[in-house]
C-alpha positions, 0 to 999 in steps of 0.5 A, spaced: 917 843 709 918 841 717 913 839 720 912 841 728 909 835 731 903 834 736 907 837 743 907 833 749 906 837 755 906 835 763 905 839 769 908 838 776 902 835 782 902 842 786 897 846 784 896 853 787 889 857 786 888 863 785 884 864 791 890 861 795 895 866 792 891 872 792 890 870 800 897 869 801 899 875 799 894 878 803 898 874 809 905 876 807 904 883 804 899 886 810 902 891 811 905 893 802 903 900 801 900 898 794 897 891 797 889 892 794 893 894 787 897 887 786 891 884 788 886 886 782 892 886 778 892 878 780 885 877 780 885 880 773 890 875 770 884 871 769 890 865 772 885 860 776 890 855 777 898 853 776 902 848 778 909 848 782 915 842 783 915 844 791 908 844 796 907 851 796 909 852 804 917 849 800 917 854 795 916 860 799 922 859 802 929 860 800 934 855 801 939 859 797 942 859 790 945 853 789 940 848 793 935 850 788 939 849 782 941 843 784 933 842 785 932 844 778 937 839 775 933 833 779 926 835 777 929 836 770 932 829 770 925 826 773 920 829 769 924 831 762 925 823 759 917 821 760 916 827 756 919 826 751 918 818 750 911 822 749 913 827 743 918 822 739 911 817 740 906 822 737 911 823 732 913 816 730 920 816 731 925 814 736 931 817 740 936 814 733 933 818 729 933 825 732 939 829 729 938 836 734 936 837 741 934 843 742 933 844 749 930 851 752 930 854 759 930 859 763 929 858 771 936 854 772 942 853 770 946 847 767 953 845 764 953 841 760 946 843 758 941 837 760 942 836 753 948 832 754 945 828 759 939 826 755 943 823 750 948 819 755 941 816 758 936 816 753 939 812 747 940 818 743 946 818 738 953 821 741 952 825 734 946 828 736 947 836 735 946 840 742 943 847 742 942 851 749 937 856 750 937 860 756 936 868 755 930 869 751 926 868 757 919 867 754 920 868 747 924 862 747 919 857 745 918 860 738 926 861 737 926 854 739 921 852 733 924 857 728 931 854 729 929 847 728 925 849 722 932 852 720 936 846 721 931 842 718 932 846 711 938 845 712 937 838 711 931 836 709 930 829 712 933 832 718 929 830 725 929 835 731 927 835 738 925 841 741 925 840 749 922 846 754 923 845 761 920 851 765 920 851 773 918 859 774 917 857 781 924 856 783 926 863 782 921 866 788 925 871 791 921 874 798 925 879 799 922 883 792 917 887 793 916 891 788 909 891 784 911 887 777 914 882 782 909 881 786 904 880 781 910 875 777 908 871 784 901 870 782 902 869 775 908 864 773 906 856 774 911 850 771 911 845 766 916 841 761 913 840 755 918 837 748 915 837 741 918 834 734 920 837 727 921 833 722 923 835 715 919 829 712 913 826 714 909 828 720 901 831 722 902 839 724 904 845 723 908 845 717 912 851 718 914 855 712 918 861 713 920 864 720 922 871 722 924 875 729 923 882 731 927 886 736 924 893 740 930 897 739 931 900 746 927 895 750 933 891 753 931 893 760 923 891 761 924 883 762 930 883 765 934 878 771 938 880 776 943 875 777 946 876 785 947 872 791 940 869 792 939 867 785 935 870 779 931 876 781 926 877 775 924 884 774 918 886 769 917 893 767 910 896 768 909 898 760 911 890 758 904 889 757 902 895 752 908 892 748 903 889 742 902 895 740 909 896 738 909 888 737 903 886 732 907 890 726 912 884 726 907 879 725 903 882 720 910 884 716 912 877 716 905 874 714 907 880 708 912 877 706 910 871 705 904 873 701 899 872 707 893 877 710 891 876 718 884 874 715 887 868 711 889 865 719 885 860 720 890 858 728 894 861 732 899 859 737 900 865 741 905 866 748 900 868 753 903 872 757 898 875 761 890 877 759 893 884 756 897 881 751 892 878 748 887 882 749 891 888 745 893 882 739 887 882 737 886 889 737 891 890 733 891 884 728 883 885 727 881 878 730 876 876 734 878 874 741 875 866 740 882 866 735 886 865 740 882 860 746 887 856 746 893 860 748 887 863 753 886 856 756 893 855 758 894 862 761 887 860 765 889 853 767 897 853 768 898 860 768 905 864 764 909 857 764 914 862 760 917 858 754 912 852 755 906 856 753 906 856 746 907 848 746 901 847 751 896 852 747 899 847 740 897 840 744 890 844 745 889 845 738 891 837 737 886 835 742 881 839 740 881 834 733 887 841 730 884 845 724 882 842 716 888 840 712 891 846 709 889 851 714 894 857 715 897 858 722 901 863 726 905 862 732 909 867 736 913 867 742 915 873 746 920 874 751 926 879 753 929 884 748 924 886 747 924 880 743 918 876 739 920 870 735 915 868 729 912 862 725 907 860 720 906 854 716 900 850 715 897 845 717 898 838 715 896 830 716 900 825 715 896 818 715 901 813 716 904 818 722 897 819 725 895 812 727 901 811 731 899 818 734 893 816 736 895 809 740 900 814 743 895 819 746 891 812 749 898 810 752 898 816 755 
């Protein structure tokens, strides 16, 4: 079985509050019919802190499209390579041995994809396969991880390198005013986080079996509209009560794979705001405390969009991860509306883990 290593994750040196963002929004939006609404929306994300590429006074302005792609393309290229150095680390390869880059974004443009550009700089192999996402939105990260496990069945000594890189910020549009996007600007932060799966060996999550669901008739609910000023996001007022509709996919694929909910010993799940949490373990049965890392991330990074699910699993790590042999849960939700699914159990490798460990002090 692959296995899905410890993530690496970093995050930009600018790190707005919620009480600067909740005071921003009464300065910039003094005069918004339902200002006091989008402030109790924000407050009750429960996101005490995000962090942004730019200082806050840069990101509200707007310079134009282009030149934010041309700064997501800098960042990305200052800030992607450490990271991954950190995940092959953690995982005991190197750059020869990745067989597949799979690289996911969606809050900047790139082609060739960065990708290309890793592989001409970082000593990967000129035969390293590329795979781009960039319109699964948020939902992203559990396609990425699910891809790699193909592949890696594929060809089982397979090594993957799974690549997320989110700046949510660069796509603040001021001139959107509704209630969804206001309350996007309160809620979204950024951060690159790379994770490998390996078909042999490694300490992690070691994936058995994944699977995607579609909500039929959802397209529109997380959407962008691309114009002249870039990608304008719109966020439909009944995303948050997509649970109800999603939960069923999950307990189906724990189904499938002989699985109940109450065998879960872990979850990782895309925290995409309190609600989402909230109804999941409603409708799953379980008890708030299952999903503490994915609440963690939202409380201190805020929705870093593909990148959660890898902040919430480095959490699990650190945190010593579960006993050998614990069943897990990840999934990734996004546009479609989309959940993206996995579950494995949890394994060590010893001959992998002492290398982990002296990587995580280097670190």
């Amino acid at each position: 079985m692959a296995t899905l290593c410890r993530p690496a994750v970093a995050v930009p040196e600018h790190v707005i509050t919620m009480e600067q963002t909740l005071q921003l929004a009464r300065e910039t939006h003094a005069d918004h019919p339902q200002r006091d609404l989008v402030l109790r929306l924000i407050e009750n994300t429960g996101v005490r802190t995000r962090h942004i590429v730019q200082p806050i006074e840069q990101t509200l302005q707007h310079p134009g499209f282009e030149t934010r792609n041309l700064l997501y393309e800098a960042e990305a290229k200052a800030r992607v390579p450490a990271v991954v150095k950190e995940a092959l680390a953690y995982a005991g390869v190197t750059p020869e041995d990745v067989d597949l880059i799979v690289y996911v974004s969606c809050t900047g443009f790139m082609m060739p994809s960065l990708t290309a550009w890793m592989i001409n700089t970082m000593g990967f192999r000129p035969d390293t396969r590329q795979l781009p996402i960039a319109q699964l939105g948020c939902a992203a990260g559990g396609a990425a991880i699910s891809r790699a496990h193909d592949f890696c069945t594929a060809y089982p000594d397979a090594t993957v390198l799974i690549v997320s890189c989110e700046f949510c910020s660069l796509c603040y549009q001021p001139t959107d005013l509704g209630v969804g996007s206001l309350l996007s600007n309160g809620l979204f932060g950024d951060a690159i986080s790379a994770a490998v799966m390996r078909g042999e060996g490694g300490t992690g999550v070691s994936v058995e079996r994944n699977g995607s669901h579609l909500v039929p008739d959802t397209e529109d609910w997380i959407s962008y509209a691309v114009r002249e000023t870039g990608f304008h996001f719109l966020l439909d007022k009944r995303v948050p009560g997509t649970m109800e509709m999603l939960a069923p996919a999950l307990h189906d694929l724990l189904t499938q794979h002989s699985w109940t909910v109450d065998s879960v010993g872990f979850f990782i799940i895309h925290a995409g705001g309190p609600r989402i949490l909230d109804d999941l373990c409603h409708f799953l049965g379980v008890p708030e405390e299952m999903f503490r890392y994915s609440r963690a991330t939202l409380t201190g990074r805020g929705n870093i969009a593909s990148s959660v699910i890898f902040d919430a699993l480095a959490r699990l790590f650190a945190e010593g991860g579960p006993e050998d042999g614990a069943r897990g849960l990840i999934a990734g939700f996004g546009p479609g509306i989309t959940a993206e699914i996995a579950v494995g159990r949890w394994v060590v490798d010893d001959r992998v883990q002492a290398g982990s460990s002296m990587a995580a002090v280097v670190a």
